[in-house]
DOTORMI-836316 format. One record per residue: x, y, z of N, C-alpha, C in turn; residue number from 1; residue in one letter. Coordinates in steps of 0.02 Angstrom, whole numbers, plus 50000, padded with zeros to 5 digits. Layout:
<recs>
n_x;n_y;n_z;ca_x;ca_y;ca_z;c_x;c_y;c_z;resi;resn
X;Y;Z;X;Y;Z;X;Y;Z;NUM;a
...
</recs>
This chain:
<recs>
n_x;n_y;n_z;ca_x;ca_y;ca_z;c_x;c_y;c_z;resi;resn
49948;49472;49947;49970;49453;49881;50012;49509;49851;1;x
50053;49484;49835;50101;49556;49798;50164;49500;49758;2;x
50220;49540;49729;50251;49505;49682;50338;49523;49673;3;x
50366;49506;49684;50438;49546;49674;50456;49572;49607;4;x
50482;49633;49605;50501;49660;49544;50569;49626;49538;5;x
50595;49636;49479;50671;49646;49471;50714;49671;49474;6;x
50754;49646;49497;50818;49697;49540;50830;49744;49481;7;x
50829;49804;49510;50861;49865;49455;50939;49895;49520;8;x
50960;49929;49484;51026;49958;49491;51010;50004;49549;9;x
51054;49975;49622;51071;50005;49689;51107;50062;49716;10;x
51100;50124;49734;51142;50157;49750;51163;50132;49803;11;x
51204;50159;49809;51274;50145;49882;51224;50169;49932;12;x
51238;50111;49993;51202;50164;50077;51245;50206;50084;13;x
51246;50268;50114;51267;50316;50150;51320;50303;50202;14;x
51368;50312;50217;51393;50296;50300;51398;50353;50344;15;x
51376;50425;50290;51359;50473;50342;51280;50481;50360;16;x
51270;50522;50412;51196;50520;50451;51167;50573;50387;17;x
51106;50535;50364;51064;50578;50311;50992;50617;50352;18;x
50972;50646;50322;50918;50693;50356;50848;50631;50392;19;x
50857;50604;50309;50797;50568;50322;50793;50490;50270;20;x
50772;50441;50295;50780;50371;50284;50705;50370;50257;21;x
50669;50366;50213;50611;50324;50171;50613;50247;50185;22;x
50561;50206;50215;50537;50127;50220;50500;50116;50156;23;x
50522;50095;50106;50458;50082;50042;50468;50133;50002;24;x
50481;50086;49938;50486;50131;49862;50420;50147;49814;25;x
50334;50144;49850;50300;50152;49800;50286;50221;49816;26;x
50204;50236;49787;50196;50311;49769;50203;50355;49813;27;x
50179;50324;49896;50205;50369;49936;50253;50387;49964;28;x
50323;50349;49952;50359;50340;49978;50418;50395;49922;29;x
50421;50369;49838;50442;50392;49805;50407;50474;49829;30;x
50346;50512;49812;50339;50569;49828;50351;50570;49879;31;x
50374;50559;49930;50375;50590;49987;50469;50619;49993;32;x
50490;50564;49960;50583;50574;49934;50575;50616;49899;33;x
50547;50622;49855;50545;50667;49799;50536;50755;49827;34;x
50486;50763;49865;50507;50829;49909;50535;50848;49948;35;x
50559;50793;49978;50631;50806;50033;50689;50814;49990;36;x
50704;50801;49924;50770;50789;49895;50757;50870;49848;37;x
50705;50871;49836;50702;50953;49795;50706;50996;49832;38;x
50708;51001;49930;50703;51033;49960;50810;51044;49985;39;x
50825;50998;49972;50907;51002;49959;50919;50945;50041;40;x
50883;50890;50038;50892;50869;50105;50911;50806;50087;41;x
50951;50760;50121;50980;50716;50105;50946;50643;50120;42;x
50922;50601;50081;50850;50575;50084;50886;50495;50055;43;x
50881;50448;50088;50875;50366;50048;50818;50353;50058;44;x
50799;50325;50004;50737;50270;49989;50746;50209;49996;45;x
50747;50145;50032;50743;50089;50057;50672;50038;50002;46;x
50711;49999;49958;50658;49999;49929;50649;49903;49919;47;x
50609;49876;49942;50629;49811;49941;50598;49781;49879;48;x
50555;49808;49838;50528;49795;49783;50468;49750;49761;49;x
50434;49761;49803;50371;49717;49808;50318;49760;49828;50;x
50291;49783;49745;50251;49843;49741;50147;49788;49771;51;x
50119;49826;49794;50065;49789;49783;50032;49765;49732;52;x
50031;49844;49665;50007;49830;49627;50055;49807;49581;53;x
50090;49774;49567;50134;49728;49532;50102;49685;49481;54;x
50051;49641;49501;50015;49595;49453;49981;49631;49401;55;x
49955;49682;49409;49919;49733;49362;49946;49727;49334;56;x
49921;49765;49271;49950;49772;49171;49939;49864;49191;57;x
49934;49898;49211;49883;49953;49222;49888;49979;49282;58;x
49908;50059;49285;49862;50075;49351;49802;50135;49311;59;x
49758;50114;49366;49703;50191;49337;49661;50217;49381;60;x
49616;50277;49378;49584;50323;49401;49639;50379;49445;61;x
49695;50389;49406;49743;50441;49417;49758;50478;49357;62;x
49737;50554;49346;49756;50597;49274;49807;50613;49286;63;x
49828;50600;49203;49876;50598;49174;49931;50522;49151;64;x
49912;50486;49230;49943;50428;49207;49898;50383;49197;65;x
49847;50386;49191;49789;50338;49181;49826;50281;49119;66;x
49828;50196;49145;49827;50158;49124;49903;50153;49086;67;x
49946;50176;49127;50020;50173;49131;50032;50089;49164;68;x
50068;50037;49162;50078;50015;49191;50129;50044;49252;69;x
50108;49984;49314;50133;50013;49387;50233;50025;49380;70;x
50242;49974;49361;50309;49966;49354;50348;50023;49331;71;x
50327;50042;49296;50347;50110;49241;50338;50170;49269;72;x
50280;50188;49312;50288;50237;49362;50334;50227;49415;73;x
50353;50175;49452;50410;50170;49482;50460;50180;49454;74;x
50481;50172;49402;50552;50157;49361;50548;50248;49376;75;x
50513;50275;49331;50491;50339;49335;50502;50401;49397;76;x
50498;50373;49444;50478;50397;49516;50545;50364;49552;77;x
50570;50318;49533;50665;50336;49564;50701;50378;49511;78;x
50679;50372;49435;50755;50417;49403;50714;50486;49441;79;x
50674;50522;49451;50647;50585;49471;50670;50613;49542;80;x
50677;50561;49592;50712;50562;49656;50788;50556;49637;81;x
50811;50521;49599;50885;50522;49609;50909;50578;49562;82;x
50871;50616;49530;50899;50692;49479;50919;50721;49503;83;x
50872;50717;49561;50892;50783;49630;50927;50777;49689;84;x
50951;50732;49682;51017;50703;49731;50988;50631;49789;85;x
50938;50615;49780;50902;50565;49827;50949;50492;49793;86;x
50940;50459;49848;50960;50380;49837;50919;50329;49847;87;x
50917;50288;49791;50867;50223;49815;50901;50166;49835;88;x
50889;50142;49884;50935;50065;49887;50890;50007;49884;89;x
50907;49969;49847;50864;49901;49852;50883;49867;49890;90;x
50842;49842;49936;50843;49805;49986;50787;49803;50046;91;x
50792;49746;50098;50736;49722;50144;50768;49764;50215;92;x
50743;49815;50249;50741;49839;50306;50741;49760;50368;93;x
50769;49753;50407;50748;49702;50460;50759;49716;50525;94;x
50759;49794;50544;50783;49823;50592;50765;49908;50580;95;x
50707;49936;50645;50728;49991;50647;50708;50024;50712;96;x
50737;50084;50746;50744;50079;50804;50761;50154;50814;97;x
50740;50196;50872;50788;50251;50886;50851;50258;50895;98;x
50903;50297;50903;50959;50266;50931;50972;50341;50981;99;x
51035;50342;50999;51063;50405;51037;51072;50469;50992;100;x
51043;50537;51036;51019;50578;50997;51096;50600;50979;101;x
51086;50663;50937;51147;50685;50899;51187;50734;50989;102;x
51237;50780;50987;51276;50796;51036;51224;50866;51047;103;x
51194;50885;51001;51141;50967;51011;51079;50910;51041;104;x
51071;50846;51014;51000;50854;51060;50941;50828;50992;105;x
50973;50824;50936;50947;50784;50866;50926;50731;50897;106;x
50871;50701;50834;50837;50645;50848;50889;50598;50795;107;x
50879;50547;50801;50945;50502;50777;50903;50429;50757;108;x
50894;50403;50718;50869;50328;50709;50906;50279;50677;109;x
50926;50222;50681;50969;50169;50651;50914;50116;50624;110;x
50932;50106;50555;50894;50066;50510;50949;50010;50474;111;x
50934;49965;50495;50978;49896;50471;50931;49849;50409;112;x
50981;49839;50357;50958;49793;50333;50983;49732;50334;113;x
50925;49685;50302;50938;49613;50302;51006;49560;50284;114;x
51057;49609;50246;51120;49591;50227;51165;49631;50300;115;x
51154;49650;50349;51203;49682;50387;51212;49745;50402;116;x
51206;49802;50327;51226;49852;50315;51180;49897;50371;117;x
51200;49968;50395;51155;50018;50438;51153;50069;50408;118;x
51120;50094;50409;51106;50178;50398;51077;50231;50461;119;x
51111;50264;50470;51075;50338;50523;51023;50361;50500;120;x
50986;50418;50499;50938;50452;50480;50913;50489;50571;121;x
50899;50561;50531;50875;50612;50579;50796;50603;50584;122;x
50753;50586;50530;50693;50587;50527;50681;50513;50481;123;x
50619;50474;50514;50599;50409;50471;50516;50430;50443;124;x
50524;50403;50393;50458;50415;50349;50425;50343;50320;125;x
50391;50278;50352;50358;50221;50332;50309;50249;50265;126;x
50329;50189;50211;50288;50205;50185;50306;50123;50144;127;x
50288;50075;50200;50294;50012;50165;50238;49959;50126;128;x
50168;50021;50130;50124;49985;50093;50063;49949;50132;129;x
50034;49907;50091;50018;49850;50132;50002;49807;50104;130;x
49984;49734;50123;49970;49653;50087;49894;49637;50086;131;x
49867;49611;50042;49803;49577;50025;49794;49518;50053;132;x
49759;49515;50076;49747;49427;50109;49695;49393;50086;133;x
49693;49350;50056;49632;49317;50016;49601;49284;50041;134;x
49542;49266;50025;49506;49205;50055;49552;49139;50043;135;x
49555;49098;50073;49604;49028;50060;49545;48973;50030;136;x
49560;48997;49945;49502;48940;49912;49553;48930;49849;137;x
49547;48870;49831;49613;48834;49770;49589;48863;49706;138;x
49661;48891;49692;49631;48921;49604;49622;49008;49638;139;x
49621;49045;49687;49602;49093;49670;49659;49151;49663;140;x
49707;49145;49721;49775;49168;49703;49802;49173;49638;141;x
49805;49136;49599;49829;49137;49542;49807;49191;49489;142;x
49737;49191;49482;49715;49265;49463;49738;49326;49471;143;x
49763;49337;49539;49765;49404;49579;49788;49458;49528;144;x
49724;49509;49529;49778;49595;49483;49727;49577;49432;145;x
49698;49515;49403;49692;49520;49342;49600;49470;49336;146;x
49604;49431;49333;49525;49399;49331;49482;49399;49421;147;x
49547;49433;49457;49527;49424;49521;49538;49487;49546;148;x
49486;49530;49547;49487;49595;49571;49475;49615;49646;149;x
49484;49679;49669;49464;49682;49731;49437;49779;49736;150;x
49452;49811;49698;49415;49881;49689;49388;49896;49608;151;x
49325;49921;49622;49306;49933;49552;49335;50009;49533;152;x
49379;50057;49572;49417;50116;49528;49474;50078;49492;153;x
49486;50039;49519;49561;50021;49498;49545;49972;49437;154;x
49492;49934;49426;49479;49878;49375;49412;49870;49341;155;x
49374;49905;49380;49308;49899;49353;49282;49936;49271;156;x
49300;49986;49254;49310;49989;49158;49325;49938;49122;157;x
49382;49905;49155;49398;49839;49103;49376;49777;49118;158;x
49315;49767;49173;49261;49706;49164;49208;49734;49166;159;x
49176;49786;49152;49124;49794;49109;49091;49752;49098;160;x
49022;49740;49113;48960;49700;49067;49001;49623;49051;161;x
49054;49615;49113;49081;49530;49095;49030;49500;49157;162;x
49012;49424;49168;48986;49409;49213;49031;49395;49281;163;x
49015;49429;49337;49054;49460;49398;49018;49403;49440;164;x
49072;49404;49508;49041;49350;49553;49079;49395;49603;165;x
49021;49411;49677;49073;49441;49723;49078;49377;49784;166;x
49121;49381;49772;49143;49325;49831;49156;49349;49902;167;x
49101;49344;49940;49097;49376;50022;49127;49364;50045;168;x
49177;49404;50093;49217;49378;50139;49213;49443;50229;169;x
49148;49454;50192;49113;49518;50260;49085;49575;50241;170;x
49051;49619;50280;48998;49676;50262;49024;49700;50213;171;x
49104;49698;50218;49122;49758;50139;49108;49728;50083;172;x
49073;49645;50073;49075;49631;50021;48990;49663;49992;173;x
48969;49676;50037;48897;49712;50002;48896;49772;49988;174;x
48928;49806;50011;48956;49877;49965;48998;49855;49923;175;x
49050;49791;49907;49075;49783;49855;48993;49767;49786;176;x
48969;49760;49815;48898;49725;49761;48886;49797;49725;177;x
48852;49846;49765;48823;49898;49747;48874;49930;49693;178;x
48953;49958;49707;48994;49963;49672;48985;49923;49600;179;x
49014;49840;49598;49013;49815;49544;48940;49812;49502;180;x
48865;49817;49534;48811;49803;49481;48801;49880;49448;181;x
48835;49923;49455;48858;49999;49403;48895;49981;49359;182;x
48917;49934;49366;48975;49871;49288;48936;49840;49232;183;x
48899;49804;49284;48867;49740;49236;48790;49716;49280;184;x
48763;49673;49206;48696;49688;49252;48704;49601;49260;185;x
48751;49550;49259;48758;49491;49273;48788;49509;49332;186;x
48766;49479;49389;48822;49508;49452;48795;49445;49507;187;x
48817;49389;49519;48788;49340;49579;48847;49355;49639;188;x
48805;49365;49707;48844;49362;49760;48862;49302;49796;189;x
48903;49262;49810;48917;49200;49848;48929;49231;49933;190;x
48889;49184;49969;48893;49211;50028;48951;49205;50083;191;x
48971;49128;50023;49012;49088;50066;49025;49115;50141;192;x
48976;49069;50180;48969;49072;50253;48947;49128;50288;193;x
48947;49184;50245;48927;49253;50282;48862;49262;50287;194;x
48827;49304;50346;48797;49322;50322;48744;49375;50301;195;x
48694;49361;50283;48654;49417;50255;48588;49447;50271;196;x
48559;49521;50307;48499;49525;50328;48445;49520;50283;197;x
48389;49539;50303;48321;49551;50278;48330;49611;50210;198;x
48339;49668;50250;48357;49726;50229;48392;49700;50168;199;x
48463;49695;50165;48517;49658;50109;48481;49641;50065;200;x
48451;49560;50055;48401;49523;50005;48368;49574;49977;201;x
48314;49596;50013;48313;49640;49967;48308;49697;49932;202;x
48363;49752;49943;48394;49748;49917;48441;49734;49821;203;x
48462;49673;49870;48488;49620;49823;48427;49616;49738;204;x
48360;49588;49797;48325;49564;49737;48301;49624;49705;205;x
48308;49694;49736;48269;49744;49672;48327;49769;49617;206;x
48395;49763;49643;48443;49767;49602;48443;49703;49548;207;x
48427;49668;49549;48447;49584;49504;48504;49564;49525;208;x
48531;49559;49584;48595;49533;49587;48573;49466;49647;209;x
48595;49398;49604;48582;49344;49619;48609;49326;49669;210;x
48592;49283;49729;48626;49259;49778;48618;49189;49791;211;x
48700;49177;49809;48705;49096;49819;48738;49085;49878;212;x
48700;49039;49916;48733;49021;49993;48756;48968;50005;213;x
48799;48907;49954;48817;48852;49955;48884;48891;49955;214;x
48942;48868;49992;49005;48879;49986;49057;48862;49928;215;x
49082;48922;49907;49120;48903;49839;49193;48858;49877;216;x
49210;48793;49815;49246;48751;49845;49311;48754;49804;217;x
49310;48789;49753;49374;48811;49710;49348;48834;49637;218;x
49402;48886;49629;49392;48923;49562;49417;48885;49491;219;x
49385;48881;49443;49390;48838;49421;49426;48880;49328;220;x
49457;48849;49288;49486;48866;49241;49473;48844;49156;221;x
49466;48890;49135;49442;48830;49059;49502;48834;49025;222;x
49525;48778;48965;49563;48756;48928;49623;48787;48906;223;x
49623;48857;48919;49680;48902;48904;49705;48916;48966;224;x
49672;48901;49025;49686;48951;49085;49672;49012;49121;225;x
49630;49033;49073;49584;49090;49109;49519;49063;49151;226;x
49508;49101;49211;49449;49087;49240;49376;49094;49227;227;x
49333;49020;49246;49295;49010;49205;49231;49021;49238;228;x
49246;49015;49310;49200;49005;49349;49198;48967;49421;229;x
49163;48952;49464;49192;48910;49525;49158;48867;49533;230;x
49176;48796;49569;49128;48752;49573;49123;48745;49659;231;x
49054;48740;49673;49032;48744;49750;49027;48664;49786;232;x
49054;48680;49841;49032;48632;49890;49010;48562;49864;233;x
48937;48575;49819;48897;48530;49815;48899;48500;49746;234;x
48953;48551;49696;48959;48491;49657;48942;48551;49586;235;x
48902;48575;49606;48886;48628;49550;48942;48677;49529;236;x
48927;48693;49470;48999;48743;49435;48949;48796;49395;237;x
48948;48862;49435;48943;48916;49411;48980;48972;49381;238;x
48956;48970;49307;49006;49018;49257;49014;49094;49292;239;x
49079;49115;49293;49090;49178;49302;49168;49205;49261;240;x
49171;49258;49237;49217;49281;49214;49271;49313;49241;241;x
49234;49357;49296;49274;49403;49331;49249;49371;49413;242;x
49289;49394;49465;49270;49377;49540;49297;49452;49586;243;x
49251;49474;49612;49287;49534;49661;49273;49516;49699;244;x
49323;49527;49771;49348;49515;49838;49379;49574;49876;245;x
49349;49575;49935;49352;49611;49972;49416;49590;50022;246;x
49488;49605;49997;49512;49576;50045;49531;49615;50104;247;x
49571;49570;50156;49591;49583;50207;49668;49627;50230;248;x
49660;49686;50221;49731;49725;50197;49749;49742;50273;249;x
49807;49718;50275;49871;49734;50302;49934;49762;50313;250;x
49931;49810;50346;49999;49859;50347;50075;49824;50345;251;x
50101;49826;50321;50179;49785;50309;50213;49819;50362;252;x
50214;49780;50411;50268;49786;50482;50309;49777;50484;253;x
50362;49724;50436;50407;49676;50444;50455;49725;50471;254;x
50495;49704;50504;50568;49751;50514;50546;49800;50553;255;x
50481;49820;50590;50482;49906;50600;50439;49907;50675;256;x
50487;49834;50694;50426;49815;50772;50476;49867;50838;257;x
50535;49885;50822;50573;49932;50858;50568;50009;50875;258;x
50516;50015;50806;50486;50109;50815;50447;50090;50851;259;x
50412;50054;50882;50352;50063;50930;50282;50101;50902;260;x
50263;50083;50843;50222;50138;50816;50147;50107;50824;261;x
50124;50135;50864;50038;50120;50866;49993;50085;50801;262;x
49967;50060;50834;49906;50011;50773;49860;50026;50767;263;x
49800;50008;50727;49744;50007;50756;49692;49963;50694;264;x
49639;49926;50727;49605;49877;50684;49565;49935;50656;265;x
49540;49922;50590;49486;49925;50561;49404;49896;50549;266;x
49370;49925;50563;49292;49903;50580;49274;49845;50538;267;x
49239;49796;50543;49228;49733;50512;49263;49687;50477;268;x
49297;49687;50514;49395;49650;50510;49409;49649;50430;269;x
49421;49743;50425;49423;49777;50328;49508;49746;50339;270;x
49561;49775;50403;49612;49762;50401;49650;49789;50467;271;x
49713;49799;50477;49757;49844;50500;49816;49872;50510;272;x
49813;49930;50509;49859;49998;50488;49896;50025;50543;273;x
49950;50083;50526;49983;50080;50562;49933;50163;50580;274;x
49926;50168;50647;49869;50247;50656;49930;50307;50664;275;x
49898;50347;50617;49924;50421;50593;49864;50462;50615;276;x
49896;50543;50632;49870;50594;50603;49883;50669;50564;277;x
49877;50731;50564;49883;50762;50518;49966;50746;50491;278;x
49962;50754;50396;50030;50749;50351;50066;50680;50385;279;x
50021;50641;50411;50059;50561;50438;50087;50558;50522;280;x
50101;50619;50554;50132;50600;50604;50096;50555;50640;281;x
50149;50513;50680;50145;50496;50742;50130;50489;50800;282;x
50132;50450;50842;50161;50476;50939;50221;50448;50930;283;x
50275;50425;50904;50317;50428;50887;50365;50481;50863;284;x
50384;50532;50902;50444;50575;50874;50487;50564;50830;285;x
50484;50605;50771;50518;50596;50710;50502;50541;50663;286;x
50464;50512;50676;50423;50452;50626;50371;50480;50593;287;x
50374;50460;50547;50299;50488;50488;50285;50415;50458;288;x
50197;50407;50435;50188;50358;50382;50144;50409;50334;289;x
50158;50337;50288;50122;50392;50224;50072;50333;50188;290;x
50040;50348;50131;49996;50306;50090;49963;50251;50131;291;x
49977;50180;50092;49912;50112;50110;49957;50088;50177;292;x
50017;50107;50217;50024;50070;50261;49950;50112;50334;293;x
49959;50167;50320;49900;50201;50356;49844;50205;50335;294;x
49827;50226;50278;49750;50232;50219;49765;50176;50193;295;x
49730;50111;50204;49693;50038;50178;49692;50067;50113;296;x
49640;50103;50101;49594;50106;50031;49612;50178;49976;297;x
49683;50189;49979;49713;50239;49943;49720;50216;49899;298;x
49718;50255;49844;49729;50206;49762;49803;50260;49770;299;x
49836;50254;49699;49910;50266;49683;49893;50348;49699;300;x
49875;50402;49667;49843;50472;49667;49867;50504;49741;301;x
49813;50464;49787;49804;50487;49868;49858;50461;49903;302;x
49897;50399;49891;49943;50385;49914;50003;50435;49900;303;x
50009;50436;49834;50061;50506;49802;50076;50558;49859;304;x
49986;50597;49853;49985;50624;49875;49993;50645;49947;305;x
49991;50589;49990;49997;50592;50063;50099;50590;50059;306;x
50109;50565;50035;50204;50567;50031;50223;50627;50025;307;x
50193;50657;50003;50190;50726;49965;50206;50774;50037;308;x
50138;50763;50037;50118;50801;50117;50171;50799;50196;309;x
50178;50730;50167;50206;50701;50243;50276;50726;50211;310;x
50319;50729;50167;50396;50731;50170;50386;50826;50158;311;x
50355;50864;50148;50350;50935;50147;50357;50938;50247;312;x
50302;50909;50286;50314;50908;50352;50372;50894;50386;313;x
50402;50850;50369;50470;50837;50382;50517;50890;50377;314;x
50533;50914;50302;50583;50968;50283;50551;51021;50327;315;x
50488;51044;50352;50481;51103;50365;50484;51107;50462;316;x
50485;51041;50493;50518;51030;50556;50595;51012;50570;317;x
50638;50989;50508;50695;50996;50492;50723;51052;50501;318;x
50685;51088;50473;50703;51153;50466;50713;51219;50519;319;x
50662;51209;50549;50642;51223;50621;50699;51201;50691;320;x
50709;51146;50664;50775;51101;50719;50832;51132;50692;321;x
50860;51145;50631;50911;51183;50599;50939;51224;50633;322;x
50863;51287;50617;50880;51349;50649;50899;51369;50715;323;x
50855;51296;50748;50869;51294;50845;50930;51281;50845;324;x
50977;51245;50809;51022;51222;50819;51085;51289;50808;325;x
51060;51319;50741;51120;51378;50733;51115;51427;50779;326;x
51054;51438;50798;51036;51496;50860;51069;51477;50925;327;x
51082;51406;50939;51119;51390;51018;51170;51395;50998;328;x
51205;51389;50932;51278;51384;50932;51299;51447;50914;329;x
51238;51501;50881;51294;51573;50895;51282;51577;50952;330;x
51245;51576;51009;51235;51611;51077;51298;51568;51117;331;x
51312;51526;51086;51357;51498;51129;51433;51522;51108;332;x
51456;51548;51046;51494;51574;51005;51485;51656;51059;333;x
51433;51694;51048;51457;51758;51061;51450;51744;51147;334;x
51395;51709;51178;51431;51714;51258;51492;51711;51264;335;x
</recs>
């Protein structure tokens, strides 16, 4: 689930080879431009505009910007990259690939977008996010960001003591329980089809958090359009205000099946990511990821912060290739 922003104002692609090409304009992607471009390195941001958290009014459990809307930190986080000489381009990547190294022996990558256009880049940095996958029940999509939650850092202050329904969709939804009954002391779990041990129940029953094992058959809406509650299988309609879901997060691949970049599932089908290790690298030479396309469960903060990390690594192996490079060409100058 995610949402398209509105086109804001494109810099020009490049037609010379830039240091380094950014996949994705959110927090990790913007910080990660953001220290390659203060570092004096020549950096586009590829940004197709389909933030996750988009539906939000809000982001929070990050100081200082606590309860900024998302949008506005982006707006924010390109004029800050482009002060310092960085470029953002709007647009959908649908192509990316190594190509032939530079004539010293550079790493070289070609990134095409969906209108035609290419760009070079010496170093690639993914940082395209990733997608929510919902349970497929009518009425619940429509919520998403807002009566239909899925982490209590990111939403749980502002349903407070409302009556919560966690809607199971696997083990994470019982650590989603424990999380949300620190909210509210109305809290019923729907099992829909999952299910639940000995241990769990109870559990369940010393906390007060109610459980129902009839399958919810659609979410249901009262008179204005806010959600009211869901009605099950069998006919019954249980009031709820709020619903948290554990969804199924997915690394955004589209366009990036040519880097060859390793996968790997996540334990109790939470999701899957693209596998990193230290500051994001790779087994991929010259590829970095950063934020939720690798960390599932990064809020805006840790994502920041991994861009951060990962585009400082970059400039400082950039840098390193630089010097190899001026050192063969005086030795080749004074031989």
């Amino acid at each position: 689930m995610s949402a398209q922003t509105s086109h804001y104002e494109s810099d020009a692609l490049p037609t010379e080879t830039v240091d380094v090409v950014v996949i994705g304009g959110g927090a990790a992607g913007l910080n990660g431009a953001l220290m390659l471009a203060r570092s004096r390195r020549s950096v586009v941001v590829i940004d197709s505009g389909i933030p996750r958290n988009a539906p939000a009014a809000a982001m929070h459990g990050f100081i200082v910007l606590d309860g900024t809307p998302p949008l506005e930190i982006l707006q924010r986080g390109r004029e800050q990259v482009r002060q310092y000489g960085g470029r953002i381009v709007f647009g959908e990547v649908s192509g990316a690939e190594p190509a032939a190294p530079s004539a010293a022996g550079d790493l070289r990558f070609t990134v095409t977008l969906a209108d035609g256009r290419t760009l070079t880049a010496r170093r690639v940095l993914v940082a395209t996010g990733l997608r929510d996958v919902l349970p497929e029940v009518p009425g619940l999509a429509e919520h998403w960001g807002h009566s239909v939650v899925h982490c209590p850092y990111c939403h749980g202050w502002e349903v407070r003591d409302k009556p919560i329904g966690i809607l199971s969709t696997g083990p994470a939804s019982v650590h989603h329980s424990w999380l949300f009954r620190q909210l509210t002391d109305d809290l019923i779990y729907f099992t829909n089809g999952t299910e639940l041990d000995t241990d769990t129940r109870a559990r369940f029953a010393a906390r007060n958090i109610r459980i129902i094992e009839t399958e919810v058959k659609e979410v249901v809406n009262d008179d204005d359009g806010a959600l009211a509650g869901v009605r099950l299988t069998d006919g019954t309609f249980v009031a709820r205000r709020i619903l948290a879901v554990a969804t199924q997060m997915q690394a955004r691949t589209e366009g990036l099946d040519g880097l060859m970049l390793p996968m790997e599932d996540l334990p109790d089908n939470m999701g899957r990511r693209f596998a990193s290790a230290m500051a994001g690298t790779t087994e991929i030479p010259g590829v970095w990821v950063a934020g939720n396309v690798t960390d599932l469960t990064a809020q805006v903060g840790a994502s920041g912060a991994a861009g951060a990390l990962a585009g400082s690594h970059i400039n400082a192996l950039l840098a390193a290739a630089d010097t190899d490079a001026a050192l063969a060409a005086a030795q080749k100058t004074s031989g």
